[in-house]
Structure formats: C-alpha cells, structure tokens
PDB file of N, H, CA, C and O in Angstrom:
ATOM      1  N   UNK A   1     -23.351  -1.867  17.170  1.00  0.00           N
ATOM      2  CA  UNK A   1     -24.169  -1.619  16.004  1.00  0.00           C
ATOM      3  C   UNK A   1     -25.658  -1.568  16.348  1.00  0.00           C
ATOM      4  O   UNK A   1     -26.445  -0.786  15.814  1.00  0.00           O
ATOM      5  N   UNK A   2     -25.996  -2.509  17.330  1.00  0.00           N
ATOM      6  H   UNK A   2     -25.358  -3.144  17.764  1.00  0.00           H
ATOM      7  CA  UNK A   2     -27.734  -2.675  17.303  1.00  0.00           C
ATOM      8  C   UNK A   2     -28.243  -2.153  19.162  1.00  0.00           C
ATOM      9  O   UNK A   2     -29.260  -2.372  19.819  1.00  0.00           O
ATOM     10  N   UNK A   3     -26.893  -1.374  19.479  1.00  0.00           N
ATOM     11  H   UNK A   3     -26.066  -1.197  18.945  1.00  0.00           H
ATOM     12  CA  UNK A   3     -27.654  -1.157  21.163  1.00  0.00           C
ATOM     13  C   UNK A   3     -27.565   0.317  21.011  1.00  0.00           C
ATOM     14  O   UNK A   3     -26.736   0.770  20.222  1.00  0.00           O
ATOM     15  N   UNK A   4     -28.326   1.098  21.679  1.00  0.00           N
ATOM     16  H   UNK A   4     -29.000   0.730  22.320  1.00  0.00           H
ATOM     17  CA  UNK A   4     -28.563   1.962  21.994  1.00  0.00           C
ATOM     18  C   UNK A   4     -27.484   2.886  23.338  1.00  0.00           C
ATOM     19  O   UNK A   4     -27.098   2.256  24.323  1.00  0.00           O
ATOM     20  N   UNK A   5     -27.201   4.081  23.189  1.00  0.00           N
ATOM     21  H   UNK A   5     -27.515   4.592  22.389  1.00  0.00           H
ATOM     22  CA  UNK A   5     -26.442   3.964  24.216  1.00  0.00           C
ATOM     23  C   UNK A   5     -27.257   4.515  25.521  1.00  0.00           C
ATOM     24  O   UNK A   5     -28.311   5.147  25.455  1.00  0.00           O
ATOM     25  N   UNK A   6     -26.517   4.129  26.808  1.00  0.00           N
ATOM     26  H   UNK A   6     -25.661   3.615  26.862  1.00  0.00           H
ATOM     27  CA  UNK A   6     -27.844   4.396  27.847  1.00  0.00           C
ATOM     28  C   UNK A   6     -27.869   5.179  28.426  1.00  0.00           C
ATOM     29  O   UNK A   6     -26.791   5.498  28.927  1.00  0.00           O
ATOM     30  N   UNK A   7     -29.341   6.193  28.824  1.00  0.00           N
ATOM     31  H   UNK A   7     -30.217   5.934  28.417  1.00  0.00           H
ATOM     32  CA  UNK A   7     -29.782   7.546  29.380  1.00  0.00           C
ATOM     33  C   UNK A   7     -28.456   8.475  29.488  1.00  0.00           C
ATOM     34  O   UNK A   7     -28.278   9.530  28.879  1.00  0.00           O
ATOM     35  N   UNK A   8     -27.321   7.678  30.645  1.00  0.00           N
ATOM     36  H   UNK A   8     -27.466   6.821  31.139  1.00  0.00           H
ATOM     37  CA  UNK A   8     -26.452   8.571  31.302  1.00  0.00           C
ATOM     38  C   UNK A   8     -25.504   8.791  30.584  1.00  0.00           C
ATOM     39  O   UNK A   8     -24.830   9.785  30.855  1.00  0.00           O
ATOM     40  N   UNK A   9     -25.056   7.814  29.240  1.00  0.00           N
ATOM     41  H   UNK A   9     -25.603   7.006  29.020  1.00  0.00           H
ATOM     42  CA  UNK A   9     -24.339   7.791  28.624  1.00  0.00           C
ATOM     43  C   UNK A   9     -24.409   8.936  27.296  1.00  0.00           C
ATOM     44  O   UNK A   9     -23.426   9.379  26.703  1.00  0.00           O
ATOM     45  N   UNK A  10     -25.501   9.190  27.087  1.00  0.00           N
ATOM     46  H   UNK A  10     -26.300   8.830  27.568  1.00  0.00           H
ATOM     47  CA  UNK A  10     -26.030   9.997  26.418  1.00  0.00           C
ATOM     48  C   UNK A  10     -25.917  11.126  26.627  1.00  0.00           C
ATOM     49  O   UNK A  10     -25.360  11.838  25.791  1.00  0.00           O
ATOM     50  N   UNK A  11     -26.503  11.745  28.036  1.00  0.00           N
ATOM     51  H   UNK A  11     -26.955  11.167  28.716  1.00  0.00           H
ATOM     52  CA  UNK A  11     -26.574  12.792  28.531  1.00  0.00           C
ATOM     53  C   UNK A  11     -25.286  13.378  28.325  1.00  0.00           C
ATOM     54  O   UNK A  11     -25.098  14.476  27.801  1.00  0.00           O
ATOM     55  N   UNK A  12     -24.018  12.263  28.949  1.00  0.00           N
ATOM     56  H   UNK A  12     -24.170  11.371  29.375  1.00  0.00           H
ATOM     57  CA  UNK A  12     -23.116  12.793  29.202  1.00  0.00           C
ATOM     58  C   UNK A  12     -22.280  13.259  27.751  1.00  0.00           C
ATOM     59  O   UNK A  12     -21.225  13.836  28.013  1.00  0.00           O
ATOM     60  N   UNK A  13     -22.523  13.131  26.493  1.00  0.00           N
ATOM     61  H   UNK A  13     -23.380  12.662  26.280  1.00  0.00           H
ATOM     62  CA  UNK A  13     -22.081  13.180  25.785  1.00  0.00           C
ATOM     63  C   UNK A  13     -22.681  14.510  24.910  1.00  0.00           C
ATOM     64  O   UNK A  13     -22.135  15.242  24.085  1.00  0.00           O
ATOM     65  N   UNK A  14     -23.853  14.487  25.388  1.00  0.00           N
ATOM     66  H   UNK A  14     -24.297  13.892  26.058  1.00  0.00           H
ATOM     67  CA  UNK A  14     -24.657  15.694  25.155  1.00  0.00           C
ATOM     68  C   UNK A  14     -23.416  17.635  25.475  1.00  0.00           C
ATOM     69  O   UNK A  14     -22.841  18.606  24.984  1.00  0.00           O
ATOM     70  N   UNK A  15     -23.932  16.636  27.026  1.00  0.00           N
ATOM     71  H   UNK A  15     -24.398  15.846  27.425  1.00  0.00           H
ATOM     72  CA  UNK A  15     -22.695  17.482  28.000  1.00  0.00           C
ATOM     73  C   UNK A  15     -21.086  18.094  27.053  1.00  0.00           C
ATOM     74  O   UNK A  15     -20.699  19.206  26.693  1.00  0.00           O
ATOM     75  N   UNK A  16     -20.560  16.781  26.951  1.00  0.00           N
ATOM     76  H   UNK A  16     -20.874  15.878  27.244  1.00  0.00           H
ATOM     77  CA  UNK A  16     -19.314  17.017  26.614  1.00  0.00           C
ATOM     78  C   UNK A  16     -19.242  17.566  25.081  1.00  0.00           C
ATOM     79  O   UNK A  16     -18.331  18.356  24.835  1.00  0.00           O
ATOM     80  N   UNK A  17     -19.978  17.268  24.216  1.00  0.00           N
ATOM     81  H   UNK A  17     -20.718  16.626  24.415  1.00  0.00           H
ATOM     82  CA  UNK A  17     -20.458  18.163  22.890  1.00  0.00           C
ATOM     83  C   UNK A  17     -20.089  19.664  23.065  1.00  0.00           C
ATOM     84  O   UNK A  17     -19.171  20.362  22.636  1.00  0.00           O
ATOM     85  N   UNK A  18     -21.473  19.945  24.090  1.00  0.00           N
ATOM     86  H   UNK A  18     -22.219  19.378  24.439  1.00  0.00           H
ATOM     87  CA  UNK A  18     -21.730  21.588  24.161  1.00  0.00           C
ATOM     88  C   UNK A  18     -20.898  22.257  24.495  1.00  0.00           C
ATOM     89  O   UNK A  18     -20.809  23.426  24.118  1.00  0.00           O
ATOM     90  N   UNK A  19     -19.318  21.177  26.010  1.00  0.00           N
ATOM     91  H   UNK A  19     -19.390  20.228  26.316  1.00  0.00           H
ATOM     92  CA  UNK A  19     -18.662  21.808  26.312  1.00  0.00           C
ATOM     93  C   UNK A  19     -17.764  22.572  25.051  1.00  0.00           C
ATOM     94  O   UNK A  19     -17.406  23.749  25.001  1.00  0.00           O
ATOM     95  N   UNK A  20     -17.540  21.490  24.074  1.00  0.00           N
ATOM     96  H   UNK A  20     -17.831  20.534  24.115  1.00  0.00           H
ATOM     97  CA  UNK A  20     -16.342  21.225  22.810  1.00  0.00           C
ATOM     98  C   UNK A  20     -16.869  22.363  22.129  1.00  0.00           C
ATOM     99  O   UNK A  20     -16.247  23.391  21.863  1.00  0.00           O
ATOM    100  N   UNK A  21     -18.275  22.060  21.820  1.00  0.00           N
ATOM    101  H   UNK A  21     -18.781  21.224  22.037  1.00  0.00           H
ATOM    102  CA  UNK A  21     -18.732  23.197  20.335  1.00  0.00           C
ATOM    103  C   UNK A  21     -18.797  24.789  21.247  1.00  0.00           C
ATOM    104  O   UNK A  21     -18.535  25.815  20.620  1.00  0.00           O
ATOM    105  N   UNK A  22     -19.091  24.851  22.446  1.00  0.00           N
ATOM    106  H   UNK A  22     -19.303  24.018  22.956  1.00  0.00           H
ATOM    107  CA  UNK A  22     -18.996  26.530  22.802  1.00  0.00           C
ATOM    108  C   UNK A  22     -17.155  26.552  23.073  1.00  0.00           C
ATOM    109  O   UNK A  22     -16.509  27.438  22.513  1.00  0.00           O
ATOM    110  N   UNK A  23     -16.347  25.382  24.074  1.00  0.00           N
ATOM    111  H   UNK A  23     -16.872  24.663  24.530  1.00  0.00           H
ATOM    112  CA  UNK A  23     -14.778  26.007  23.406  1.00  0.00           C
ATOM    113  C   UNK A  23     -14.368  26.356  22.816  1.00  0.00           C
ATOM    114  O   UNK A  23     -13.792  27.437  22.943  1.00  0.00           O
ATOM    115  N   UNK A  24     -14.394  25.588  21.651  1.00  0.00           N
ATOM    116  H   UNK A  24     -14.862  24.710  21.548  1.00  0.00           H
ATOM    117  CA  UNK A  24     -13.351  25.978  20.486  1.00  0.00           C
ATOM    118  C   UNK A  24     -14.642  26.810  19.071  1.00  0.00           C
ATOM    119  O   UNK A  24     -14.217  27.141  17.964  1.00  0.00           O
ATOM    120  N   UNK A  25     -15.890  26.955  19.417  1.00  0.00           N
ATOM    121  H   UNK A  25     -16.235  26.686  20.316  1.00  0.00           H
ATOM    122  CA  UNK A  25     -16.481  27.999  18.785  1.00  0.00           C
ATOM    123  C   UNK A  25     -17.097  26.917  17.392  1.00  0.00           C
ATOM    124  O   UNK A  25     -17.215  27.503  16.316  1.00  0.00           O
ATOM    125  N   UNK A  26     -17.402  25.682  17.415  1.00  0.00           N
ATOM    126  H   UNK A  26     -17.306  25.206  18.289  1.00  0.00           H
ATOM    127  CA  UNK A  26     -17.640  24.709  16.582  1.00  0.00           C
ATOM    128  C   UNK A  26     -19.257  24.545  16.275  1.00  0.00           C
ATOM    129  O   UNK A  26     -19.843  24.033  17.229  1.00  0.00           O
ATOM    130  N   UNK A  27     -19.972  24.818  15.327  1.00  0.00           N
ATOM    131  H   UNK A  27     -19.496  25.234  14.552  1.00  0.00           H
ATOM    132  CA  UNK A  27     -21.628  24.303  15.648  1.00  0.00           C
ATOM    133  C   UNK A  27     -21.789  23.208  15.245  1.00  0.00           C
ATOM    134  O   UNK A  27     -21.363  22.525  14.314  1.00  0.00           O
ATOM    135  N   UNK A  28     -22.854  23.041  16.528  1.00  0.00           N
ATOM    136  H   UNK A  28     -23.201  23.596  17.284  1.00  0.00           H
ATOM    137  CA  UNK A  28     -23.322  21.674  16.777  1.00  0.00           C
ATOM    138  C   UNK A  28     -23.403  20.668  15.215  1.00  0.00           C
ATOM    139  O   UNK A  28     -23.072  19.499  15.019  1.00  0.00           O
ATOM    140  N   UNK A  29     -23.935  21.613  14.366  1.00  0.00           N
ATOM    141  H   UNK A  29     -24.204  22.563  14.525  1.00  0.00           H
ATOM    142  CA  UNK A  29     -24.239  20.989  12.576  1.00  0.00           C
ATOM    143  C   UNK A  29     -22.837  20.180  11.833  1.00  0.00           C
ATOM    144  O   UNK A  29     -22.844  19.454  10.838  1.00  0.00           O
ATOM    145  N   UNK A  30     -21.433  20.672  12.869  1.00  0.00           N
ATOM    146  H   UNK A  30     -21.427  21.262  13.677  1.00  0.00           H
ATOM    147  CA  UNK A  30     -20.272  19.790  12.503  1.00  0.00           C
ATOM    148  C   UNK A  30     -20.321  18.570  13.417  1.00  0.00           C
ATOM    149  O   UNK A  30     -19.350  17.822  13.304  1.00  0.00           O
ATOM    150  N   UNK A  31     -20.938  18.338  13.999  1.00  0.00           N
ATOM    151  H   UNK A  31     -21.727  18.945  14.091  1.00  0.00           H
ATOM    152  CA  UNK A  31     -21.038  16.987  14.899  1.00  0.00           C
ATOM    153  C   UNK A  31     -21.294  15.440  13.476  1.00  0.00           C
ATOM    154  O   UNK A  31     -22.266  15.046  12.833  1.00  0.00           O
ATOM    155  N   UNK A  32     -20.006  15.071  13.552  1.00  0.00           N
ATOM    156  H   UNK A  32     -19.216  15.391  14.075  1.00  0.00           H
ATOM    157  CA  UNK A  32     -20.206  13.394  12.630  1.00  0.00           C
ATOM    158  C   UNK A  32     -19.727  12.792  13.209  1.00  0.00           C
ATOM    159  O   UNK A  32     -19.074  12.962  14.239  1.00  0.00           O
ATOM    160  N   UNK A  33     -20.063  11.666  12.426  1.00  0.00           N
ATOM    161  H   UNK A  33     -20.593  11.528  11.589  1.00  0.00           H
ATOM    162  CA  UNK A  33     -19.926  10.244  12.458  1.00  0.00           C
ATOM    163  C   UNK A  33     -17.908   9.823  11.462  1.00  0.00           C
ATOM    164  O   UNK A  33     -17.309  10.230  10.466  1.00  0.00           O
ATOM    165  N   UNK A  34     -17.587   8.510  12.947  1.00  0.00           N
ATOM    166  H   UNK A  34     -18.074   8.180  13.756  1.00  0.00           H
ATOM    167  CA  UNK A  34     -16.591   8.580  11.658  1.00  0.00           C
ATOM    168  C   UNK A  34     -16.540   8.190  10.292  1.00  0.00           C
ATOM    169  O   UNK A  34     -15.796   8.513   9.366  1.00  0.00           O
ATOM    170  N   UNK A  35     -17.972   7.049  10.433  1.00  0.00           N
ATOM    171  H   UNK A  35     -18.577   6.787  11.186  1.00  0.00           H
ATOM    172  CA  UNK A  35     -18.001   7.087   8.689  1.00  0.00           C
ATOM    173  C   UNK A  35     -18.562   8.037   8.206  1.00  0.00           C
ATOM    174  O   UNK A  35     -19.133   7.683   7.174  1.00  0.00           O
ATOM    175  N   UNK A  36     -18.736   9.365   8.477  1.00  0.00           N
ATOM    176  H   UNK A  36     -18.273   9.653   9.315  1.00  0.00           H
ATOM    177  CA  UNK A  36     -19.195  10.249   7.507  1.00  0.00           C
ATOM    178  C   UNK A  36     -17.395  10.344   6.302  1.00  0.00           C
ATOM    179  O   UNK A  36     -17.365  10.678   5.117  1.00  0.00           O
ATOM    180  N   UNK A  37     -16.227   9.941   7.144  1.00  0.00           N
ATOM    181  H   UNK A  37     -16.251   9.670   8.106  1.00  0.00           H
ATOM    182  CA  UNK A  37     -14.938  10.403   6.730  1.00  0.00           C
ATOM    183  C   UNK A  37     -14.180   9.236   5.997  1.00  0.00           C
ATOM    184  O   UNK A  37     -13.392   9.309   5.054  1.00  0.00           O
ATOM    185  N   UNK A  38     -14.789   7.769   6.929  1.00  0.00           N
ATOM    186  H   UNK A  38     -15.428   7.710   7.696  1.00  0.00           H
ATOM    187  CA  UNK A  38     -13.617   7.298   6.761  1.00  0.00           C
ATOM    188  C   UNK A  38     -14.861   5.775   6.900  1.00  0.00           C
ATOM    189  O   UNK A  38     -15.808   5.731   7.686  1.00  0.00           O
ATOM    190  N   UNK A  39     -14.456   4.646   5.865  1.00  0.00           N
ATOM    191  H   UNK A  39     -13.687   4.682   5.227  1.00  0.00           H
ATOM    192  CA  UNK A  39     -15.183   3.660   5.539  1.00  0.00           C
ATOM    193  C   UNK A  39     -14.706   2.333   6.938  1.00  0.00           C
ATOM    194  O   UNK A  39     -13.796   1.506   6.884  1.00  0.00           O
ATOM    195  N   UNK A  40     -15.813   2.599   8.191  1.00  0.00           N
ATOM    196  H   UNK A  40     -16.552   3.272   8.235  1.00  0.00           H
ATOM    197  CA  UNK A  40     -15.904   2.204   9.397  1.00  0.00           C
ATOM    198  C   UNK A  40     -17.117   1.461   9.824  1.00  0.00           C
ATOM    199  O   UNK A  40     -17.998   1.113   9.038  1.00  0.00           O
ATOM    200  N   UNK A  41     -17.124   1.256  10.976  1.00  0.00           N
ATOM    201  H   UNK A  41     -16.408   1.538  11.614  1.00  0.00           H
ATOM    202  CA  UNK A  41     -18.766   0.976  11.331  1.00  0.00           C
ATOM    203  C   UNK A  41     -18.797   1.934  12.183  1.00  0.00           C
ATOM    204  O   UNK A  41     -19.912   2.443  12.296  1.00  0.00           O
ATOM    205  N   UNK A  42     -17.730   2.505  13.027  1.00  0.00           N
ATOM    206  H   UNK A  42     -16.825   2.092  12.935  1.00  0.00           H
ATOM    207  CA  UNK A  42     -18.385   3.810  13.748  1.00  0.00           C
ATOM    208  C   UNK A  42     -19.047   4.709  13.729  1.00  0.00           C
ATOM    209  O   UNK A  42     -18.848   5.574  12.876  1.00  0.00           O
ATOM    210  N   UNK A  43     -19.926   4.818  14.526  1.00  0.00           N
ATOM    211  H   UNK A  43     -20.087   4.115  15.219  1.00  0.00           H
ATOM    212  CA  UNK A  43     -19.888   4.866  15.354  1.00  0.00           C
ATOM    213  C   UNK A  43     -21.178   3.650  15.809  1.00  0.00           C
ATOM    214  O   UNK A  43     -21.728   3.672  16.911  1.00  0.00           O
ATOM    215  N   UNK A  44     -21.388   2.979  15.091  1.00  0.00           N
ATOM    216  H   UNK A  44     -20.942   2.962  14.196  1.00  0.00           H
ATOM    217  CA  UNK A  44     -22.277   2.059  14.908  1.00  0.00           C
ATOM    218  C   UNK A  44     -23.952   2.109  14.648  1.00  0.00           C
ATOM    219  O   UNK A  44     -24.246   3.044  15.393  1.00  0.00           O
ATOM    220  N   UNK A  45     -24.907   1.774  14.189  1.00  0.00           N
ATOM    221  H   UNK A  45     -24.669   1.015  13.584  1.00  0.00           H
ATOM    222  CA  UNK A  45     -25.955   2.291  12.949  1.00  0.00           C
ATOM    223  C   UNK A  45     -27.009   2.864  14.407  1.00  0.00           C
ATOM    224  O   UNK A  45     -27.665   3.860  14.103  1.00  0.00           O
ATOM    225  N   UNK A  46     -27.172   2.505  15.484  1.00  0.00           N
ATOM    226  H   UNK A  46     -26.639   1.696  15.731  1.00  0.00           H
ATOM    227  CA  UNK A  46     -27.851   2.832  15.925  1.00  0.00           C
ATOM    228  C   UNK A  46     -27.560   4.213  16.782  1.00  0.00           C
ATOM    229  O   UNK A  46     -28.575   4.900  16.899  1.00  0.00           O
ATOM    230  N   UNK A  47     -26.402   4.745  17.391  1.00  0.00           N
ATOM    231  H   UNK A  47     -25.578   4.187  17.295  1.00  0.00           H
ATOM    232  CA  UNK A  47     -25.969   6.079  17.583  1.00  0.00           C
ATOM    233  C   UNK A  47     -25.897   6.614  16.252  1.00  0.00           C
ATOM    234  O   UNK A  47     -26.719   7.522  16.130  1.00  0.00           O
ATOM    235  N   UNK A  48     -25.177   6.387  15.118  1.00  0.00           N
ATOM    236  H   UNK A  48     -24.509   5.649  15.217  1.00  0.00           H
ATOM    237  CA  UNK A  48     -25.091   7.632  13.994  1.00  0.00           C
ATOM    238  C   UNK A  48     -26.467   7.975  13.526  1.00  0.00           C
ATOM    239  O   UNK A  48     -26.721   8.991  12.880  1.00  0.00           O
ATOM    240  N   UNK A  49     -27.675   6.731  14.020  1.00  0.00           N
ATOM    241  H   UNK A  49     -27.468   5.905  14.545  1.00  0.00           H
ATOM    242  CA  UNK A  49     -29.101   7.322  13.750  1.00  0.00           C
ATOM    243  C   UNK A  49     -29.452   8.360  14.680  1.00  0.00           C
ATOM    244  O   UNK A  49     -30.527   8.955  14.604  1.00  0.00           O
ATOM    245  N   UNK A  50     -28.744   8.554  15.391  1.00  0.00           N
ATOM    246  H   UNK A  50     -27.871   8.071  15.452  1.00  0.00           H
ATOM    247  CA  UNK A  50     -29.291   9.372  16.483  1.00  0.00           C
ATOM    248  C   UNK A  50     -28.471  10.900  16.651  1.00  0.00           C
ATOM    249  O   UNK A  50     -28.567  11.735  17.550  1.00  0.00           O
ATOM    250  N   UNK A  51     -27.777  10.896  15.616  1.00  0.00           N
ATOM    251  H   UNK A  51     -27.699  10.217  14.886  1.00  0.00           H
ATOM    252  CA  UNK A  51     -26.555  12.272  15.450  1.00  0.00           C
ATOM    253  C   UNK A  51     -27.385  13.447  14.949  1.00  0.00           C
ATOM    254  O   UNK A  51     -27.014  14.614  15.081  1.00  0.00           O
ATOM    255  N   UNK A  52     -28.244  13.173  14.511  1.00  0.00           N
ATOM    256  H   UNK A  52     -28.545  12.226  14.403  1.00  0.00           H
ATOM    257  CA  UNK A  52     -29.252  14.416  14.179  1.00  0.00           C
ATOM    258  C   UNK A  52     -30.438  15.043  15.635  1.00  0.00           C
ATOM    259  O   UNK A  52     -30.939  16.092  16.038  1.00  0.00           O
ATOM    260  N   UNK A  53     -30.393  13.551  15.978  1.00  0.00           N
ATOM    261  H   UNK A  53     -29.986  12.698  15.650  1.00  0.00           H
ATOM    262  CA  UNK A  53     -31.329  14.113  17.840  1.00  0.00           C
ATOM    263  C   UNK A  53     -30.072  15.122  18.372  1.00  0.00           C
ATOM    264  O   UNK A  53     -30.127  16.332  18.592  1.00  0.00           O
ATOM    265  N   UNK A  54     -28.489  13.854  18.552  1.00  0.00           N
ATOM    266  H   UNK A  54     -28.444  12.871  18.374  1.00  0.00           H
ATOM    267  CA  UNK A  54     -27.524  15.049  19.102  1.00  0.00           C
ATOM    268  C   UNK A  54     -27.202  16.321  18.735  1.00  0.00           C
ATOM    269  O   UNK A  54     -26.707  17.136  19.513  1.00  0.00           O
ATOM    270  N   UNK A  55     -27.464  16.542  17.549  1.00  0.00           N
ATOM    271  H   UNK A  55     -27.866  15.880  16.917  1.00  0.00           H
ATOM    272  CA  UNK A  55     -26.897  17.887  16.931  1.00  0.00           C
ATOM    273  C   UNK A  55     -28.155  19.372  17.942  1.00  0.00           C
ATOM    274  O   UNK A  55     -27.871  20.489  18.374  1.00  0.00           O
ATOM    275  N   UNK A  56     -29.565  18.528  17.932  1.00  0.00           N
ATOM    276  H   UNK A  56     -29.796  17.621  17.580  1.00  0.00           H
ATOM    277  CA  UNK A  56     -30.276  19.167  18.066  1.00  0.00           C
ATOM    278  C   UNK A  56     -30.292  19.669  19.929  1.00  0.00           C
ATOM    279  O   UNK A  56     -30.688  20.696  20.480  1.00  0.00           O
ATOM    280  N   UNK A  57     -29.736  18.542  20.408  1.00  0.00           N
ATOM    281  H   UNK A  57     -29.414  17.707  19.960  1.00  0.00           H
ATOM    282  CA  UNK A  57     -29.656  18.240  22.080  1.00  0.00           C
ATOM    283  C   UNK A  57     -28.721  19.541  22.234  1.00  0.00           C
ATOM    284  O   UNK A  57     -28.922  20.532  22.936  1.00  0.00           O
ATOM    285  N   UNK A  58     -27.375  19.189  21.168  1.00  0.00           N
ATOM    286  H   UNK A  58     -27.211  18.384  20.598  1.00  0.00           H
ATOM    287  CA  UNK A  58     -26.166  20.147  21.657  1.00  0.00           C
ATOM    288  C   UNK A  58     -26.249  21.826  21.630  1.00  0.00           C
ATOM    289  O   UNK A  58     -25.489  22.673  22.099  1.00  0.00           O
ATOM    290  N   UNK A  59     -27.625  21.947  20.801  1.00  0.00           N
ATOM    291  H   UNK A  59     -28.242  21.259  20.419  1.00  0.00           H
ATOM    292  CA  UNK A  59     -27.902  22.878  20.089  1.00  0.00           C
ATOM    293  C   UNK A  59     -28.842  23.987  21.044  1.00  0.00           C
ATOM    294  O   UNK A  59     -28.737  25.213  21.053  1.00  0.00           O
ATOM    295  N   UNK A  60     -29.959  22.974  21.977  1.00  0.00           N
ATOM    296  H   UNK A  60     -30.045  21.978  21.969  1.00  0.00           H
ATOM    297  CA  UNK A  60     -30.429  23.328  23.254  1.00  0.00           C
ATOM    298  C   UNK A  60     -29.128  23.890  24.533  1.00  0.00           C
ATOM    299  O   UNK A  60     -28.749  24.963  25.003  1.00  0.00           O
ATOM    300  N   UNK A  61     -28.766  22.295  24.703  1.00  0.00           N
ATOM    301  H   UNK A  61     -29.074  21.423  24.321  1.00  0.00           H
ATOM    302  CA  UNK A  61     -27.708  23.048  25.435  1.00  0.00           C
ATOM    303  C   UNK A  61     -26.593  24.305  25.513  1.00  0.00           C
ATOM    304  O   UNK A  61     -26.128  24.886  26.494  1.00  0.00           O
ATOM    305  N   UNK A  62     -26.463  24.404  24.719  1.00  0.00           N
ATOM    306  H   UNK A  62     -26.841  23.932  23.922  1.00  0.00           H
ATOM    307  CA  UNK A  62     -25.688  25.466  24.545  1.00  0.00           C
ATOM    308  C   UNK A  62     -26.632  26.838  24.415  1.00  0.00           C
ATOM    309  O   UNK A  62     -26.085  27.929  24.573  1.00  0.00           O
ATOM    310  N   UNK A  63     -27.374  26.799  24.263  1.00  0.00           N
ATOM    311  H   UNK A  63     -27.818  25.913  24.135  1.00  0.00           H
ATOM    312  CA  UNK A  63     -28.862  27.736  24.281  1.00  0.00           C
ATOM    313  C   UNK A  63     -28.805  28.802  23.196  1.00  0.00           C
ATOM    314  O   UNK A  63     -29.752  29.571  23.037  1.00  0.00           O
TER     315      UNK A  63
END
C-alpha cells in the first residue's frame, strides 16, 4: 500500500505493458487497477497512483 515499486521493477512492467497493448492491439488508456473492477486493495494506493504515469510510459513506448 505505502511502497513504491523500484526503478527496475517499474521499467520492467512498463516493458511488459507495451509488449501486451501492441499484441493483442489493447491501448495503453485500458491499463487498470483491480479495484477499478473489483472491491480490493490492489494494486495498492501507491502504484494505482501511478497508473496514469504508466498509461503515459506505455504510450511512449510503444511510440
């Protein structure tokens, strides 16, 4: 809930996003949280604050 996840951990998820959203043809703007769906703490308050940086990361990457 209150840690941040770290540099590499990030990156790599960045990574694995862009791979998912250019596979299967998905934009980055469907990237959630599971409580956007379902009454959780996932993905915990300090990554789902940060799902709008990812949307934007995945959004670079993929160019």
């Amino acid at each position: 809930m209150t840690v941040e996840p770290p540099a590499a951990q990030w990156n790599a998820l960045i990574a694995m996003c862009a791979y998912v959203c250019t596979q299967y043809g998905i934009s980055p703007d469907e990237i959630k949280g599971h409580r956007d769906y379902y009454n959780t703490l996932c993905p915990g308050d300090k990554l789902y604050a940060k799902l709008p940086a990812l949307r934007t990361a995945v959004r670079t990457a993929i160019g």
